[in-house]
N, C-alpha and C positions, 0 to 999 in steps of 0.2 A: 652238274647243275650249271656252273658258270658256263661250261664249255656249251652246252644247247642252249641254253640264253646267247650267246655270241653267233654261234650259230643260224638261230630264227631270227637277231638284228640281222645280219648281215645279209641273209636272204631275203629282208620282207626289205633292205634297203636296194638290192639288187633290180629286186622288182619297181619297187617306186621310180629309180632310173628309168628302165625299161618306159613304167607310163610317161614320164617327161621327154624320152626320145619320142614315142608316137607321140604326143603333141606334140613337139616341136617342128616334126617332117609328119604330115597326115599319110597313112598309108604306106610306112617305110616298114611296119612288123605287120600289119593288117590285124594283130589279132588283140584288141586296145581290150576289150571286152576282157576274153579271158585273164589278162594280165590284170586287170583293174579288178577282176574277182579271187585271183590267186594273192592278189596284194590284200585284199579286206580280211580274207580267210586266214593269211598267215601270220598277220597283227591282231585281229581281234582273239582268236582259239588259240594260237600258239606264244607268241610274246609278250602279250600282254599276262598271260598266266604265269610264266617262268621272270617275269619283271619284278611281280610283288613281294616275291620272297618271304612269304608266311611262313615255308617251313623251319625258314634257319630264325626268321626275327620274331615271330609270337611267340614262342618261350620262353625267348631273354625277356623279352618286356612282361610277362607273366611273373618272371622267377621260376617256371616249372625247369625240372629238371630236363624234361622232354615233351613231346606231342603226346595227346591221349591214345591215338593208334598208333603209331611208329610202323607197324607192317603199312598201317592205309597209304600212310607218307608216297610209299613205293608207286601209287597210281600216278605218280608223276610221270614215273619213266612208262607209260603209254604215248606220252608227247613224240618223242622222237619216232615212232614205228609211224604214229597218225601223221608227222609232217611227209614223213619218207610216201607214205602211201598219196599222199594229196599231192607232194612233187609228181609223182609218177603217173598219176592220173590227169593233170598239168601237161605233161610233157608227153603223151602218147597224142593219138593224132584226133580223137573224137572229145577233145577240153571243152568243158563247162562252165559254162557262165550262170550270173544269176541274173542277167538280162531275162525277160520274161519272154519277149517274143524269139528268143536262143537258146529258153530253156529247159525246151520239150525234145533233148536227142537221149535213144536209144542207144547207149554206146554201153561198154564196159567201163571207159577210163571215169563216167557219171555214176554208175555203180560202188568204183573203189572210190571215187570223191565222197558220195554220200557214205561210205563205210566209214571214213577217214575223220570225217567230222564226227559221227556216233563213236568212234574210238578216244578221240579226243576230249567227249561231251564224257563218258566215264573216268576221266580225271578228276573229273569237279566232285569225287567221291570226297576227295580231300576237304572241301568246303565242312562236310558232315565235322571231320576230323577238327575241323579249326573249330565249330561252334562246341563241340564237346569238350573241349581245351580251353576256351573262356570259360565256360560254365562249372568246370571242377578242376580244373589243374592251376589254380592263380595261387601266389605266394598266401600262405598265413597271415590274415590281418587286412588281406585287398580287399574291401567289396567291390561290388557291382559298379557305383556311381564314381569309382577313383581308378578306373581301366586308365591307361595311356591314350588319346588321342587318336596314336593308331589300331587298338583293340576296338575301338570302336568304329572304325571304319571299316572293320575286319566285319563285324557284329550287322552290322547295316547292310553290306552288301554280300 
C-alpha cells in the first residue's frame, strides 16, 4: 500500500520534472505533449486514488471492525499492473497524447493506454465497498447526521 503510493509520487514527480525541463529549454525532449498526458494520467487514476486511504481510515472513523467487502478491498492491487501497463505504453515508440489534433494514432502502445485506464477505472469497485460500509458497518449508536467529517466527504464523492 505505502510502497505503490511512493511509488506513483515519485513517478508522477519524475514526470512533472521532465515537463519543467521542456519548458525551460523548448525542444530539448520534443515530446512535451506526451509527457504532459503521462503526468495528468498518473496523478489523477493512479495517486490521487492510493492518497485517500479509505481502506485503512473508514473503519477506524466508523468503529467497524472491518470494510463490508474485504475481498472487494483487493481491486486495489489492479493499480500497480494498470500503472505498469500505461508506463509501457508511455515508453514504447507510438505514445499517446490527449492533444486532440495527436490523438488519432493507430498504434499498439494507444491500445494498452486505453486498456490501462479501463484497468484502473475497475478499481473504483471499491467506492461500491466504501458506500456499503457507511451505510451498515458504523458503530452502535452512530446515526447518519453524526458521520465524521470525513465519512462524509467519503459519502459526497
Amino acid at each position: 500500500d505505502i510502497g505503490t503510493f511512493f511509488m506513483l509520487l515519485t513517478s508522477g514527480m519524475i514526470l512533472s520534472f521532465i515537463i519543467r525541463l521542456e519548458l525551460s529549454q523548448p525542444q530539448l525532449i520534443g515530446q512535451y505533449n506526451a509527457v504532459v498526458t503521462a503526468h495528468a494520467l498518473v496523478m489523477i487514476f493512479f495517486f490521487v486514488p492510493t492518497m485517500m486511504g479509505l481502506n485503512w481510515l473508514l473503519p477506524l472513523m466508523l468503529g467497524a471492525p472491518d470494510m463490508a467487502f474485504p475481498r472487494l478491498n483487493m481491486s486495489f492491487w489492479l493499480l500497480p499492473p494498470a500503472f505498469f501497463l500505461l508506463s509501457f505504453s508511455f515508453t514504447s515508440m507510438g505514445t499517446w497524447t490527449l492533444y486532440p489534433p495527436l490523438s488519432a494514432l493507430a498504434h499498439p502502445a494507444v491500445d494498452m493506454g486505453i486498456f490501462s485506464l479501463h484497468l484502473a477505472g475497475v478499481s473504483i469497485l471499491g467506492s461500491m465497498n466504501f458506500l456499503v460500509t457507511l451505510g451498515n458497518m458504523k458503530t452502535k449508536g452512530m446515526g447518519f447526521f453524526s458521520y465524521p467529517l470525513f465519512c462524509w466527504a467519503v459519502l459526497v464523492t
